[in-house]
N, C-alpha and C positions, 0 to 999 in steps of 0.2 A: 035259419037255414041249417043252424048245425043239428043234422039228427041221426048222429053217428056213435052207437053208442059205445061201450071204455072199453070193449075187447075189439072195436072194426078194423085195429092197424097190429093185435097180437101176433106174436112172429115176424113183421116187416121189421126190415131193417131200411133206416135212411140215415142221409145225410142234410144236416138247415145249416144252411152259409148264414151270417153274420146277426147270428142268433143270441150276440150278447147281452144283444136289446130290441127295440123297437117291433118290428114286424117279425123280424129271424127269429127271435127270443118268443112273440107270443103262436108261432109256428112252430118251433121246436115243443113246445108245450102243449100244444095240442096233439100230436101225436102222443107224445110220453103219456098225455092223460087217457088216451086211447090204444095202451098197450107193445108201442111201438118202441122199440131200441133205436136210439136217437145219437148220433156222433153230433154232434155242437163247435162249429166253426167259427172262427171270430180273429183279428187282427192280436189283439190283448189278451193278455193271462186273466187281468183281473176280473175282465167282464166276464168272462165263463166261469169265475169262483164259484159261484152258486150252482153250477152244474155238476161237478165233481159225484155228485153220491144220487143224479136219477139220469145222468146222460155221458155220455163219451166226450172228455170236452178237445177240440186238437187248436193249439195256437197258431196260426199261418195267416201270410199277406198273400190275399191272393192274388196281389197287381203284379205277383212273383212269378211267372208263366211254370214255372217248376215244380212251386207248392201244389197243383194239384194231382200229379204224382205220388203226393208226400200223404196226401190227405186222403187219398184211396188207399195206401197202404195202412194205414194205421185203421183205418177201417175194417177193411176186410183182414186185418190182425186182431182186434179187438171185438169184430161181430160176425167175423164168416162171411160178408158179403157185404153186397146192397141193392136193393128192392126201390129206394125213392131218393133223389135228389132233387130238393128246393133249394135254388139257388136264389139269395134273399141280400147277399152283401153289394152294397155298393157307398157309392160316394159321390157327392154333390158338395159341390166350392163353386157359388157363385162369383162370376164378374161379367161384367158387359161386353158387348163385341171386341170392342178395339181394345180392352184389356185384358184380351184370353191369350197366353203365350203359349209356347209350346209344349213348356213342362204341366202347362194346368190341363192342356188338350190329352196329353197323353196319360198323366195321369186319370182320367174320366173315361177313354179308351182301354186302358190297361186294367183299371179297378171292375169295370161294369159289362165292356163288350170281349175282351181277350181271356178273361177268366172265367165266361161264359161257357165261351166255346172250350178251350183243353181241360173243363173240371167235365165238362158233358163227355168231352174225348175219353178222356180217363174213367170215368161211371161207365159208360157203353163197351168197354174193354171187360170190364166187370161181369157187366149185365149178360152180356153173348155167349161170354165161356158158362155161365151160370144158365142159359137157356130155358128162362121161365118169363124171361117179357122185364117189364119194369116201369118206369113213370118218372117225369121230368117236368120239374115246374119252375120255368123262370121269372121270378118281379123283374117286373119291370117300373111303366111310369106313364100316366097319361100325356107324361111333355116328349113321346113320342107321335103320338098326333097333334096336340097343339104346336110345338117346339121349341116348348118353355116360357116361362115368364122372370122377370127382375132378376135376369142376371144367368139363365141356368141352358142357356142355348150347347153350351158342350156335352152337358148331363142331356139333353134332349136328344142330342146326336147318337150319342152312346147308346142309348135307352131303345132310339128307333132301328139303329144294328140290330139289340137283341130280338125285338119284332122279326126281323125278318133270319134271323139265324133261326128260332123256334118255327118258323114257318117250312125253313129248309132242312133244318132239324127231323119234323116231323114228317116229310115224307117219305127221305131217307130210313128212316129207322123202324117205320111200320110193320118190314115183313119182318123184322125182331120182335113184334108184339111190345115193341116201347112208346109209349106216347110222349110227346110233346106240346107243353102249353103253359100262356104268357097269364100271366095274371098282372093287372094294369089299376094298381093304386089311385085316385087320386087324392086329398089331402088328406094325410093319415095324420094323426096329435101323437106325433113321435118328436124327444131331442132334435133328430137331426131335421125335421122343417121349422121348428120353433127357435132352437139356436139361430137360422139363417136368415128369420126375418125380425124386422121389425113389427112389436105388435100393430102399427096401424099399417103395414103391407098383409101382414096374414090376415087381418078383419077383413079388408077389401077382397083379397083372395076368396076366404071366407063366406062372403057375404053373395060370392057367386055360384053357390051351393045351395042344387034347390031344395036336396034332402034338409039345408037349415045348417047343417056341425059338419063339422073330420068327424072322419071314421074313428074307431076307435084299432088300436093293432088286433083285436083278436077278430073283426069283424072280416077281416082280410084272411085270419088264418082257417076262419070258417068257410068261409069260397077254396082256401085250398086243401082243406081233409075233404070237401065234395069232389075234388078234381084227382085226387090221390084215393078215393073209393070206389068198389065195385061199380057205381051209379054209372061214373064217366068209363066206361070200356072202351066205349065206340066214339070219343072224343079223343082227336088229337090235331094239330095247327091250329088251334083254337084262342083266341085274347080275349081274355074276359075284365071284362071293363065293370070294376068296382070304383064307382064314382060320386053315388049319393047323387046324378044326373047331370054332374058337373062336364062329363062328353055323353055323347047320346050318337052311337053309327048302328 
């Protein structure tokens, strides 16, 4: 799918949330490798060490409602603007029903669906005075249509907000020429789904995957420099389900 080639993102400036690794990280790199001035977003110093000398790296917690205030200014102080916002961080802490308390609830609200919406706040404050349009891509998770498995029913919660904030997002924001749209994982070979299972939960998961594997992270950042290129103009509210056939709507 990727057939975009190393000048398509020259002059864009964006923003990749939680780009220290996993899917952030092979998104953040995709644009870079396609000319784009990239600010790099992540919880930790360390995980962005690597970024220092081909990306803007900014250290913030976005479950911070503030930080994204923080993270638009260092931006548009360091690249004059911004043209793309993928928002790529989140957090999943498994536990089962009756062991989900308030702090695990709100933190999966605050991490995935609250920092959604005031970093889109904060980019579209951007975007309007700069008056050239713009492009918004949220990850999200297929455990907003299923809603979740072994354990991950608040992350599915959170997940299905962002669905519908990008839907409302997107209609809102059209006569701005800004698009809106969800990009919808399902098992990517990232740290953070391998850390949280057991390997004979992730084979069973696995083995429910008609493509055969997970994805790999760049396979995902390939679906998103399509959605972030001239291709997609006339797309916005859009969920694009990158699944390997694991949902099919």
């Amino acid at each position: 799918m990727d057939n975009l080639n190393e000048h398509a993102f020259a002059g864009k400036r964006a923003i990749v949330t939680g780009a220290g690794r996993g899917i952030g990280e092979a998104i953040a790199r995709h644009l870079v490798d396609r000319g784009a001035t990239v600010c790099v977003v992540d919880r930790g110093a360390r995980q962005l060490e690597h970024w220092k000398e081909i990306g803007v790296p900014i250290v913030e917690d976005l479950s911070v409602t503030s930080s994204a205030r923080r993270v638009l200014e260092v931006a548009v102080e360091k690249t004059g603007g911004v043209d793309f916002l993928v928002h790529a961080a989140g957090i999943l802490r498994r536990r089962p029903f009756l062991e989900v308390d308030e702090q695990n609830w709100e933190l999966h609200i605050q991490t995935n669906l609250r920092s959604t919406f005031f970093l889109a706040q904060e980019c579209v404050k951007v975007m309007r005075v700069q008056g050239t349009g713009g492009r918004i891509v949220a990850v999200a998770s297929d455990a907003w249509w299923t809603g979740g498995y072994d354990g991950s029913l608040a992350y599915a919660a959170s997940k299905g907000g962002v669905v519908s904030l990008v839907r409302g997002l997107a209609r809102e924001l059209a006569p701005l020429h800004i698009t809106v749209n969800a990009v919808v994982p399902g098992l990517v070979d990232t740290e953070m789904l391998r850390g949280q299972l057991t390997p004979e939960r992730l084979a069973r998961q696995a083995g429910n995957i008609p493509w055969g594997r997970l994805a790999e992270p760049s396979e995902i950042a390939d679906v998103v420099g399509f959605i972030l290129s001239d291709a997609s103009v006339y797309m916005t509210g859009a969920i694009f389900n990158v699944s390997g056939g694991l949902l099919m709507y």
